[in-house]
C-alpha positions as CSV (number, residue, x, y, z in Angstrom):
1,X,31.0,31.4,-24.1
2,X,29.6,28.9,-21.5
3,X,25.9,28.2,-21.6
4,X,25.9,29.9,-17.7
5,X,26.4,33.4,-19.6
6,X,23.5,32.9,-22.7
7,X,20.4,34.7,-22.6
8,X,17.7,34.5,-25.3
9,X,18.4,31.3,-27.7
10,X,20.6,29.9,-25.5
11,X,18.3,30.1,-22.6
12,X,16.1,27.8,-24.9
13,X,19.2,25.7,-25.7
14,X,19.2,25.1,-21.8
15,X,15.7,24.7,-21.3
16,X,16.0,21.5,-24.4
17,X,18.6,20.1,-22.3
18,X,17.1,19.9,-19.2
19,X,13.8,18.6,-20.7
20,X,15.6,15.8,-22.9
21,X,18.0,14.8,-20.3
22,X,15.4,14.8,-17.6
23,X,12.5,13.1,-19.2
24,X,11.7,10.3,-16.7
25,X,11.3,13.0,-13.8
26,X,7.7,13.4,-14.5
27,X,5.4,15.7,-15.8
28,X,5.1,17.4,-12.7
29,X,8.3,18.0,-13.0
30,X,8.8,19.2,-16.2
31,X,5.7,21.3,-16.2
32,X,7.0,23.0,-12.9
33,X,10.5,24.4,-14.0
34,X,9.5,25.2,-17.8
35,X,7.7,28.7,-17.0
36,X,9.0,32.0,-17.1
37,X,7.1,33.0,-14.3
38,X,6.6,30.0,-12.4
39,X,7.9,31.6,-9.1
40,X,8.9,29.1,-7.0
41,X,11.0,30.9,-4.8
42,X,8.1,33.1,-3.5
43,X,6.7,32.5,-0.5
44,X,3.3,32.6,0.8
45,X,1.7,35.8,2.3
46,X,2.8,36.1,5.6
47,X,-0.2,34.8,7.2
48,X,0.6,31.3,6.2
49,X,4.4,31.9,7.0
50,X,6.9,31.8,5.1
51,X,7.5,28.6,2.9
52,X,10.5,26.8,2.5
53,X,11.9,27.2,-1.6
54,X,14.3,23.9,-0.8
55,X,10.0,22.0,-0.2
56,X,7.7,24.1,-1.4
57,X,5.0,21.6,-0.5
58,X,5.9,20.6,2.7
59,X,3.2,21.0,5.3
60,X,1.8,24.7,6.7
61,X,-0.4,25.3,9.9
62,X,-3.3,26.6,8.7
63,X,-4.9,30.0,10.1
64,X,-7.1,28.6,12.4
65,X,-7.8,24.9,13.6
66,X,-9.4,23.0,10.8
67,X,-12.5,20.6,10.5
68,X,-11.0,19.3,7.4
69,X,-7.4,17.9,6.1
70,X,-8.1,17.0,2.8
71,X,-10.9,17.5,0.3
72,X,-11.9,15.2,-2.6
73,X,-14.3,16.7,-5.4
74,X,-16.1,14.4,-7.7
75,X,-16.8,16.9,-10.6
76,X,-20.1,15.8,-13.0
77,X,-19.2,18.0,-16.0
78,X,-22.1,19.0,-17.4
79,X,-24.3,20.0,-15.3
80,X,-26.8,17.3,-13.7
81,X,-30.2,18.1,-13.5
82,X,-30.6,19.0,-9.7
83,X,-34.6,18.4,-9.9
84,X,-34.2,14.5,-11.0
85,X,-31.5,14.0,-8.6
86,X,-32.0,15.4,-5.3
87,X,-34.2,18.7,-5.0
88,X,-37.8,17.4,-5.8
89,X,-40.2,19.6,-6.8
90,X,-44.3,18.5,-6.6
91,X,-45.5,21.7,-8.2
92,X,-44.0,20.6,-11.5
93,X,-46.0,17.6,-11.2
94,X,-49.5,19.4,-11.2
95,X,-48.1,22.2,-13.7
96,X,-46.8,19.8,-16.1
97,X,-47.7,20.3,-19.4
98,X,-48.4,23.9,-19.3
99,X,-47.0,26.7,-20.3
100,X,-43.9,28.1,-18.0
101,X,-44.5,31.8,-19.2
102,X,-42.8,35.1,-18.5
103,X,-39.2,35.2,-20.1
104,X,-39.0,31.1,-19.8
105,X,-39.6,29.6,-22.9
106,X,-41.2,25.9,-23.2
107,X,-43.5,23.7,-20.6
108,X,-42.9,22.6,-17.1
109,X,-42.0,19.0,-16.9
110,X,-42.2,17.1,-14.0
111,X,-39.9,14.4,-13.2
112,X,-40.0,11.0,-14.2
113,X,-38.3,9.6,-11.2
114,X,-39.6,9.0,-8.1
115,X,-38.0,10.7,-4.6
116,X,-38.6,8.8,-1.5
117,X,-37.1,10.3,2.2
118,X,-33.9,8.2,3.0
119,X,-31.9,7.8,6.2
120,X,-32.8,8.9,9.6
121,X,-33.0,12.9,8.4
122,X,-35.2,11.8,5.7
123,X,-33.3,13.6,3.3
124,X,-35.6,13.3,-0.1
125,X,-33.4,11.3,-2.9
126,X,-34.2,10.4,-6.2
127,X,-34.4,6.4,-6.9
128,X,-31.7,7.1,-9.7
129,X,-29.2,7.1,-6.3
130,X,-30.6,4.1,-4.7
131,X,-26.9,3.8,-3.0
132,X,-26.2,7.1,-2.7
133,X,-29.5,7.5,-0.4
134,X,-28.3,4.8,2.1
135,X,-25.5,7.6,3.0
136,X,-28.3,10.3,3.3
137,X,-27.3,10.9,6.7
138,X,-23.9,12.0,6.1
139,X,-25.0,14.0,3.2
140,X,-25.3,18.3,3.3
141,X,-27.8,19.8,0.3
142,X,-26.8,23.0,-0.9
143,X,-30.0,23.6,-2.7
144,X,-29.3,27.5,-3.5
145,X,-26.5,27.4,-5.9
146,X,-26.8,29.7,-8.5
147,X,-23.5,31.4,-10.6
148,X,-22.7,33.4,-13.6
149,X,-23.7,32.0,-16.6
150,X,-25.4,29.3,-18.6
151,X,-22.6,28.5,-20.7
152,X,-20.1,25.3,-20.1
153,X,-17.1,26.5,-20.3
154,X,-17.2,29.8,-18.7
155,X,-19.1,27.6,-15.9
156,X,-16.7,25.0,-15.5
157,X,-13.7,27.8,-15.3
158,X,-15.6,29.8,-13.0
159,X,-16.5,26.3,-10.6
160,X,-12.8,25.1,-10.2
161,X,-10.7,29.2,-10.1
162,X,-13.6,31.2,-8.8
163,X,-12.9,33.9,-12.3
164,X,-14.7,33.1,-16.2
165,X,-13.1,36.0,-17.6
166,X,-9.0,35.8,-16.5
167,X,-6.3,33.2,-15.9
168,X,-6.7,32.5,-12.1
169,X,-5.3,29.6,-9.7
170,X,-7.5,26.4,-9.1
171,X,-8.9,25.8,-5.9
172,X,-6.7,22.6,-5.4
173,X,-3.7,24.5,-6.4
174,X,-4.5,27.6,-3.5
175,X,-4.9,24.6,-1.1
176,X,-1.7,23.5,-1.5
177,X,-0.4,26.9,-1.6
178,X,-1.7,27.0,1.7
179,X,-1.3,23.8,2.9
180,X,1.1,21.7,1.5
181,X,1.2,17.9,1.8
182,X,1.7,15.6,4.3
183,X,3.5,12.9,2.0
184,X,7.1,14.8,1.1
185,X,6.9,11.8,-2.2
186,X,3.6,13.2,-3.7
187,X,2.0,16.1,-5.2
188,X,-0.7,18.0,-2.8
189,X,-3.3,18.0,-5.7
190,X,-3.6,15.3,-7.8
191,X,-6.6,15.2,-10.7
192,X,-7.8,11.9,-12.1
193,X,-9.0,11.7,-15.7
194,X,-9.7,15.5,-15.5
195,X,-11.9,16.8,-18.5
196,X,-10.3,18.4,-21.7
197,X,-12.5,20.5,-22.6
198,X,-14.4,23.5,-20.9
199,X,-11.8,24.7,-19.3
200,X,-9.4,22.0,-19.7
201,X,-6.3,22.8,-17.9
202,X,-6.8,26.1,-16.8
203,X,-9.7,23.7,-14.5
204,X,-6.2,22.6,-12.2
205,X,-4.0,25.2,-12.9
206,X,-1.9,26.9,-10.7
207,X,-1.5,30.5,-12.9
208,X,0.8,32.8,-11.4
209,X,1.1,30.4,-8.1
210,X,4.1,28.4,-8.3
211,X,3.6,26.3,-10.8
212,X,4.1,23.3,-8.2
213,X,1.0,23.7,-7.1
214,X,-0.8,22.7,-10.5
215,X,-3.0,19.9,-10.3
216,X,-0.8,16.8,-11.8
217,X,-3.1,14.6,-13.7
218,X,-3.6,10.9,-13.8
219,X,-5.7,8.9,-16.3
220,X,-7.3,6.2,-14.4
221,X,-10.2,4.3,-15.4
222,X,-11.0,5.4,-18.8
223,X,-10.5,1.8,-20.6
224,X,-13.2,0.3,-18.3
225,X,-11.2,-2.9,-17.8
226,X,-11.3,-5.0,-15.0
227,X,-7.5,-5.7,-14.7
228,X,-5.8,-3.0,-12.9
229,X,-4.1,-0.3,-15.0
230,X,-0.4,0.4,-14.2
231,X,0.3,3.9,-13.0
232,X,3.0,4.2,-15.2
233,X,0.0,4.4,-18.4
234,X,-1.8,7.3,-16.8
235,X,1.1,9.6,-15.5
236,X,3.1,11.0,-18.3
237,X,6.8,10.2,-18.9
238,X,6.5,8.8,-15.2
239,X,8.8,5.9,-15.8
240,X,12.1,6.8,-18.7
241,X,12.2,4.1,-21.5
242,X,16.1,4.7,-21.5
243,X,17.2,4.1,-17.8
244,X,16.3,2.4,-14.7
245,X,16.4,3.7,-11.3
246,X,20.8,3.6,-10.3
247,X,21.2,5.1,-13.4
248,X,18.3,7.6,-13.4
249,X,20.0,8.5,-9.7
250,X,23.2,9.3,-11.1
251,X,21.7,11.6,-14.0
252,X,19.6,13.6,-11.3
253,X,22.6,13.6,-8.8
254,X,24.7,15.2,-11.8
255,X,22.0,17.7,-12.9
256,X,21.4,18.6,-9.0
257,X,25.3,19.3,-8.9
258,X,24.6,21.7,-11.5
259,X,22.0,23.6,-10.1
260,X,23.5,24.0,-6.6
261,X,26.2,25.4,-8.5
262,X,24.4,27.9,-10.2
263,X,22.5,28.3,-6.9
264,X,25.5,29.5,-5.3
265,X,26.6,31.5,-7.9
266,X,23.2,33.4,-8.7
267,X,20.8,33.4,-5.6
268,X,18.3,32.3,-7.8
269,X,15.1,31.5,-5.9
270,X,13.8,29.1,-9.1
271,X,16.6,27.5,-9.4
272,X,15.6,26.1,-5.2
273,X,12.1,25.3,-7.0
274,X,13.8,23.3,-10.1
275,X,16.0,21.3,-7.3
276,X,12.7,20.6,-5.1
277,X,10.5,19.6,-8.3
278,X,13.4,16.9,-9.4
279,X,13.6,15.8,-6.3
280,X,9.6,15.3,-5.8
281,X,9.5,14.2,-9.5
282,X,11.8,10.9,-8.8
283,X,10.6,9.7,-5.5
284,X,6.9,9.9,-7.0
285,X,8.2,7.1,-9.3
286,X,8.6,4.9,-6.1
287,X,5.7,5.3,-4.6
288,X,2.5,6.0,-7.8
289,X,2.9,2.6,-9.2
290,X,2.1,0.6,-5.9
291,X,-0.2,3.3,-4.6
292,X,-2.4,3.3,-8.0
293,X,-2.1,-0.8,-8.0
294,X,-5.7,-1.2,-7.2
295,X,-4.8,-5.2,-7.6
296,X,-4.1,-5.5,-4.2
297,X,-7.1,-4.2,-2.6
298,X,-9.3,-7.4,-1.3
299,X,-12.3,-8.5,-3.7
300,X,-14.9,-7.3,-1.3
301,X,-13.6,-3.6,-1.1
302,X,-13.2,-3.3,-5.1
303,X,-16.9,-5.1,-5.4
304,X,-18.0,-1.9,-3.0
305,X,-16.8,0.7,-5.2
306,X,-18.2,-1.6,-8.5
307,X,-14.9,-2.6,-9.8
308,X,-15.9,-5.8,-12.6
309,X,-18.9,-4.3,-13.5
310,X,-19.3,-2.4,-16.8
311,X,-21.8,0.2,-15.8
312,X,-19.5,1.1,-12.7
313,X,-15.9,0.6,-13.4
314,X,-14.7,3.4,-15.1
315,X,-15.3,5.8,-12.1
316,X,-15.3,3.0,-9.3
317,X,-11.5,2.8,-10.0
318,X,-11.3,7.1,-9.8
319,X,-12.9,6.5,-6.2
320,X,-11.1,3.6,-5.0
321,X,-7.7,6.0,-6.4
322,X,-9.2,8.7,-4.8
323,X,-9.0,6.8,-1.3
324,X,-5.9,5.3,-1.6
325,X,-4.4,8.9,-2.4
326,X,-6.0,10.7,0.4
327,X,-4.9,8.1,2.8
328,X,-1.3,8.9,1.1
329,X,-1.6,12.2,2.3
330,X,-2.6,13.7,-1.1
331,X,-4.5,17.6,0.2
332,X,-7.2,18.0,-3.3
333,X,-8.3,14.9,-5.2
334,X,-10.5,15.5,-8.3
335,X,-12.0,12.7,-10.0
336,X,-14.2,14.2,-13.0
337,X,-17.2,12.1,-14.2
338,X,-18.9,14.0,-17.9
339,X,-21.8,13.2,-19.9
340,X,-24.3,15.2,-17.9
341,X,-25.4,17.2,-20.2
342,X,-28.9,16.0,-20.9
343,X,-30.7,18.4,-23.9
344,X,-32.6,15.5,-24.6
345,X,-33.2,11.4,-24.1
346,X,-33.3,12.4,-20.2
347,X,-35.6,9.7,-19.1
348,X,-32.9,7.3,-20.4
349,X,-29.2,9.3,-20.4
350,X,-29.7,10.7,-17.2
351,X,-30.3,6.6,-16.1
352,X,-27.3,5.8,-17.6
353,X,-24.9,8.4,-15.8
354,X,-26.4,8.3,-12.3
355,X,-26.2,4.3,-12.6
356,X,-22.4,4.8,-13.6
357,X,-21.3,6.6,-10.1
358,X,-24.0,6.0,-7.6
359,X,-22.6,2.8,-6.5
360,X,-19.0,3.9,-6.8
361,X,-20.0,7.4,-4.8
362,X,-21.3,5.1,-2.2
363,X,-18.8,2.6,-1.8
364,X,-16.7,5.9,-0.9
365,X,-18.5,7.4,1.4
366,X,-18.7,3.8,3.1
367,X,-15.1,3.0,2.2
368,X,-13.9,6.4,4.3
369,X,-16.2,6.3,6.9
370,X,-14.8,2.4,7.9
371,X,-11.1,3.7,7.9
372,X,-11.7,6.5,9.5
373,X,-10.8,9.6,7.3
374,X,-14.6,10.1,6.5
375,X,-14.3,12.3,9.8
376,X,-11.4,14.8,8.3
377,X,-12.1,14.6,4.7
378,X,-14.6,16.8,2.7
379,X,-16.3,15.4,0.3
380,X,-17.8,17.3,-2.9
381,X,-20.4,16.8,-5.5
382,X,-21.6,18.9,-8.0
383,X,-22.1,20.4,-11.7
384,X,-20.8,23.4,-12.9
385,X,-24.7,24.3,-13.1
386,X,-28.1,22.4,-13.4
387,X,-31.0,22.3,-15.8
388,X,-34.2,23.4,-16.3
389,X,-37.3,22.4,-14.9
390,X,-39.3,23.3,-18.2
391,X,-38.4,20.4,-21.0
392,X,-36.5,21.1,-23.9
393,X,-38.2,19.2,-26.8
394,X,-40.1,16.6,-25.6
395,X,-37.6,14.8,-23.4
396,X,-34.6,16.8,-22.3
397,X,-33.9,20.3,-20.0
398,X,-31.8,23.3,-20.8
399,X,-28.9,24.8,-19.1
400,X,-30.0,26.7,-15.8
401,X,-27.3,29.1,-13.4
402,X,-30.2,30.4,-11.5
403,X,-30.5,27.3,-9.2
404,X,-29.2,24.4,-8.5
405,X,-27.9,21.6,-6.1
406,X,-24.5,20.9,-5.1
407,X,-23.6,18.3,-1.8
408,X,-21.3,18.0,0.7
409,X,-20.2,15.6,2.9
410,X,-17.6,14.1,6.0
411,X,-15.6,16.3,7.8
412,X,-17.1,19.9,8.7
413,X,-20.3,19.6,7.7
414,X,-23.6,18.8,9.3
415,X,-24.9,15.5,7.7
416,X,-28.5,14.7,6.9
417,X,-28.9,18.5,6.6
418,X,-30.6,20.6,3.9
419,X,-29.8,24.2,3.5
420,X,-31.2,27.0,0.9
421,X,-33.8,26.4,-1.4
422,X,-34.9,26.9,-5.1
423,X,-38.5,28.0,-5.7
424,X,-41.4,25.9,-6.1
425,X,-40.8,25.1,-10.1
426,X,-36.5,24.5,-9.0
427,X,-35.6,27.3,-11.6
428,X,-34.4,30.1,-9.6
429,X,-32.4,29.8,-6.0
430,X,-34.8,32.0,-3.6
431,X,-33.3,31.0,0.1
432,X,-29.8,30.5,1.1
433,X,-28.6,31.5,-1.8
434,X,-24.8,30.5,-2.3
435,X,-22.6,31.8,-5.0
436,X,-19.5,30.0,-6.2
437,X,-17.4,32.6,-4.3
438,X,-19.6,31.9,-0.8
439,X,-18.7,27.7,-1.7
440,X,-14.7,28.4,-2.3
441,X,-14.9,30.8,1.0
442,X,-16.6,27.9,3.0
443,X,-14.7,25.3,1.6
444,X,-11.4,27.2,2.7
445,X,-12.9,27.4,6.6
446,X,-13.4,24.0,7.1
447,X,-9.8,23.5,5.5
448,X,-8.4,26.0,8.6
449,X,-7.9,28.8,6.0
450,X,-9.4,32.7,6.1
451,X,-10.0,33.2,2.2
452,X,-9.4,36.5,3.0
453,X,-5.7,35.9,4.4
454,X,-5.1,33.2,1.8
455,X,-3.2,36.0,-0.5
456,X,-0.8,35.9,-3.4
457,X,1.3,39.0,-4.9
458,X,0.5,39.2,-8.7
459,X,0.7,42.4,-11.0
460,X,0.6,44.8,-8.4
461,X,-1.7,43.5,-5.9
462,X,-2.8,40.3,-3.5
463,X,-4.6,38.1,-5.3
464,X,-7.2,35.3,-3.9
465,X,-9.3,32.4,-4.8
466,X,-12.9,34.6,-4.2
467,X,-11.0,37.6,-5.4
468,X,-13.5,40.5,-3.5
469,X,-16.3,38.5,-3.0
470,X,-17.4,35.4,-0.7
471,X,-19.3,34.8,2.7
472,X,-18.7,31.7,4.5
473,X,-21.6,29.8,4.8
474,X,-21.8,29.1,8.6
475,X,-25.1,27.3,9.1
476,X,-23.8,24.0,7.4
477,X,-21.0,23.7,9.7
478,X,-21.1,21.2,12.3
């Protein structure tokens, strides 16, 4: 009996020769054909148009014109405390000390940083970003964030797939749903030293999207040396130990053979998705290894983003990646920063983690803005939550969903702008209050998509990134 007939063991007998024969295709690859219910072959909803199964990613109109082509989230896991950072708050500076009262348990404490009015708009920024501030202008607050719950993980899940409590698609992975890329040789959502825990990789999944769509992830930066770190160490199985690139050609040729066979044969709509994620699989290992070669950037533009200094190298690199894959054509680039959260030792942690990306934040926004692509790129920053403005032992703050700050910035958005509020203490959001779904429904407008339209078919009904919910938050669009 011919392995073409096997169900059952054999199926798994197939599945250990494709994965063993193949593995120098990529992760991306391998992680895209593997499940049972990856669904390749299924097309958008017909708002979007149907997509092609023989490119899966290759580029889609978008509903609407968009302000927006690609979007790059910096991540601080761990929730940064928005009233040391950029939503100052004077009352807690004549109530410190005393009791905060009602339900809130422990004393107001005022910050120990100062906040002085930057730019133009005079936006008020902490001196913890005293690079961050000379961008003020292109900056847009969201000072009424609130969401769910107090709790990490259920946070973090919520922040990146718009659900805590089931298995839903990431936001990058619904924008290349929707979009697609514009570079046929990479992924449209790549995630650079993403965070493994709270949420791990459920944080750039794709769920019951094709699995295509999931976030591929690339360790960058995490050694903090100065030399530049081969691609080939931060994307798994990116480059086969056993064959170079003629014979590597041959094997794929011969496996590709074999699947338009069966293709023929079956009118199986994976089997177009296995072909497409080989395919993407060995042309990314042309192109990663010289685009993640941050070597050959000049000395001045690696200085900018604080490559070759300890504090700043680590994340500089993630930026300066960042850049260089958006320029690619890369739709969603995450670059995840942790170590926010600050129960105690604020004065001093918090110090530590602001010094570590305000330069390399900065050197971004400046970096974009000089090449151009500040204009169509939309820039995020944010926590899954913030803290509290009462102290939590003598030097640290608590976990707070009631309000917080979030920015944005680049393409879409009005810069040197403030919008909502938290109330005088910074506990509670009070004025343009904006929930997670509200973010992923605005974020999707200035991308060209209707959240509503942006659909999937799952168990019986359309699925979508703010499920029910979500009001796009017009007022910050430029």
């Amino acid at each position: 009996m011919s392995t073409d007939d096997c169900t059952g063991p054999c199926d798994s007998g197939r599945r250990a020769f494709l994965t063993n024969t193949a593995c120098g295709f990529g992760w991306l690859a391998l992680s895209g054909i593997l499940g049972e219910s990856a669904g390749l072959g299924r097309g958008p909803s017909a708002s979007i148009g149907r997509q092609d199964p023989n490119d899966p990613l290759a580029p889609k109109p978008p509903h609407f014109a968009a302000r927006a082509k690609r979007v790059i989230f910096m991540n601080m896991a761990g929730a940064p405390s928005h009233v040391d950072t950029f939503d100052p708050k004077p009352r807690l500076e004549v109530d410190h000390g005393k009791a905060a009262g009602g339900k809130l348990r422990g004393t107001w404490m005022a910050s120990p940083f100062k906040f002085t009015p930057s730019g133009r708009s005079g936006l008020p920024i902490s001196e913890l970003f005293p690079n961050v501030a000379r961008h003020a202008d292109h900056l847009c607050m969201l000072h009424g964030m609130y969401t769910d719950l107090p709790a990490h993980p259920q946070a973090s899940v919520k922040l990146h797939t718009g659900n805590f409590q089931f298995v839903r698609p990431s936001m990058g992975a619904w924008l290349s749903y929707g979009l697609g890329t514009s570079n046929r040789n990479l992924p449209s959502f790549v995630t650079l030293s993403p965070d493994r825990g709270n949420g791990g990789a459920q944080n750039y999944g794709a769920a019951f999207l094709p699995a295509i769509h999931q976030g591929t992830p690339i360790n960058i930066g995490r050694t903090g040396r100065v030399a530049a770190r081969s691609a080939e160490e931060g994307v798994a199985n990116l480059k086969s130990g056993r064959f170079d690139r003629e014979e590597q050609r041959e094997q794929i040729d011969f496996l590709q053979a074999l699947n338009r066979e069966r293709l023929r044969r079956e009118k199986d709509a994976q089997v177009e998705g296995v072909i497409e994620s080989f395919e993407l699989a060995y042309r990314m290992q042309a192109e990663i290894p010289d685009l993640l070669d941050l070597s050959k950037e000049p000395k001045e533009t690696l200085a900018l983003y604080g490559i070759g200094e300890q504090d700043t190298e680590a994340f500089g690199r993630q930026c300066l990646a960042a850049r260089r894959l958006a320029q690619a054509g890369v739709r969603f680039i995450q670059v995840t920063k942790g170590g926010w959260d600050h129960h105690r030792n604020l004065r001093q942690s918090l110090t530590d983690s602001c010094r570590s990306v305000d330069k390399p934040i900065a050197g971004l926004l400046e970096d974009l803005a000089r090449t151009g692509l500040l204009k169509d790129t939309l820039v995020l920053w944010g926590g899954e939550f913030g803290r509290t403005p009462y102290a939590q032992g003598n030097d640290g703050r608590d976990h707070n969903n009631k309000g917080f700050t979030m920015w944005m910035a680049g393409g879409g958005v009005k810069g040197g702008f403030a919008y909502g509020s938290t109330d005088e203490h910074g506990y509670e959001a009070v004025a343009g209050r904006i929930s997670i779904h509200d973010w992923h429904a605005t974020i999707l407008h200035i991308m060209g998509l209707d959240h509503t339209r942006l659909t999937y078919p799952h168990a019986g009904r359309e699925f979508r990134l703010t499920d029910v919910h979500g009001e796009i938050v017009k007022d910050i669009l430029a």
